[in-house]
C-alpha positions in Angstrom: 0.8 -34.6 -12.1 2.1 -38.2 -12.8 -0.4 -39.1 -15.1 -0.1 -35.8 -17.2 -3.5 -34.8 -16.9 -4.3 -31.3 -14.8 -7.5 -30.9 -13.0 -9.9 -29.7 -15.8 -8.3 -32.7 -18.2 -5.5 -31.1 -20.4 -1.8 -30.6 -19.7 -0.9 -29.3 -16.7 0.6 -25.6 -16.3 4.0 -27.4 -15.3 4.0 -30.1 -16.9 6.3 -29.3 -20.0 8.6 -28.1 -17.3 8.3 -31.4 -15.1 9.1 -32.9 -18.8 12.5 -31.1 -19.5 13.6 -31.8 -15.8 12.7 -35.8 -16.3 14.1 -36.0 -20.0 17.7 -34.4 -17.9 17.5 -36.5 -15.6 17.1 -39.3 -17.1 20.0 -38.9 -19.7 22.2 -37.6 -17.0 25.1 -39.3 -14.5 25.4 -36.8 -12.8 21.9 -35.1 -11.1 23.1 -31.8 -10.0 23.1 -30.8 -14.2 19.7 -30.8 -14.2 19.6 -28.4 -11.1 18.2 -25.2 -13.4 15.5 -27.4 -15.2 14.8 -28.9 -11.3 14.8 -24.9 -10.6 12.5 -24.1 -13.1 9.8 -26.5 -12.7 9.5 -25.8 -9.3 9.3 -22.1 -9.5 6.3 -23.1 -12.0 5.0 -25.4 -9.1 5.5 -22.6 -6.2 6.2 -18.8 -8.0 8.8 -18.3 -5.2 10.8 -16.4 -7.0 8.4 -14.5 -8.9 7.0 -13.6 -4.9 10.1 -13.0 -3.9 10.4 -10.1 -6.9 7.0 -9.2 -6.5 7.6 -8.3 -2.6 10.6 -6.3 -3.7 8.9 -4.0 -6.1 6.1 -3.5 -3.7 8.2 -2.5 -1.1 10.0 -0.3 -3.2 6.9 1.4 -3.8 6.0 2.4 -1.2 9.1 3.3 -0.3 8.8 6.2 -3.1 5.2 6.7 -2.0 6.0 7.6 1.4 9.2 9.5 0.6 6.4 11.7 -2.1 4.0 12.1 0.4 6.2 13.3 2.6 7.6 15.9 0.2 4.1 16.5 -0.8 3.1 17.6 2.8 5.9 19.6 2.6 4.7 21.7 -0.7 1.1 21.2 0.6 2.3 23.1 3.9 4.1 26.2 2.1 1.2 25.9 -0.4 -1.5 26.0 2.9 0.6 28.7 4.5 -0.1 31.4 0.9 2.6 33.9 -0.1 1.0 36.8 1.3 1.4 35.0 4.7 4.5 34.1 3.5 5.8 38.1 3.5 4.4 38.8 7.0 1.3 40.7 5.7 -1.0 38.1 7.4 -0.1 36.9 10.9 -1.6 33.4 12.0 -2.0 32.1 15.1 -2.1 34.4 18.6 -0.2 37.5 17.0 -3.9 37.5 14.7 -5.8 37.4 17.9 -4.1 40.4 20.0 -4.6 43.2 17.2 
């Protein structure tokens, strides 16, 4: 990363990040300015964040998945079950058997 030169030759995917945190820095008295360039060149080195969001989202869906499964067993089951056995003309289970 020092040198400027990435793997494969060329620029590195951080490096104009690593630039605008070294350019603060070096102008600056105080350090803790350059704390959101600092922020954002290591979220290019790590993607911590953008993991962080990623895990979110995920988990919310399958949050929802579950929560539609769940009503879609439920409208599978009165779906499985049929309206005429809905009304009592069909009986299921032992009552079928004793007739």
């Amino acid at each position: 990363m020092a040198s400027g030169f990435g793997y494969h030759g060329g620029v590195p995917r951080c490096f104009a990040y690593w630039q605008e945190f070294s350019k603060c820095y070096a102008q600056t008295d105080v350090p803790s300015q350059c704390a959101l360039q600092a922020d954002d060149y290591l979220e290019c080195l790590h993607h911590t964040k953008e993991i962080k969001r990623a895990k979110q989202v995920k988990a919310e869906f399958l949050r929802k998945a579950e929560h539609q499964a769940h009503e879609g067993r439920k409208a599978a089951d009165i779906l499985a079950d049929g309206v005429i056995v809905g009304v009592g003309l069909i009986q299921r289970g032992e009552a079928a058997h004793s007739k």
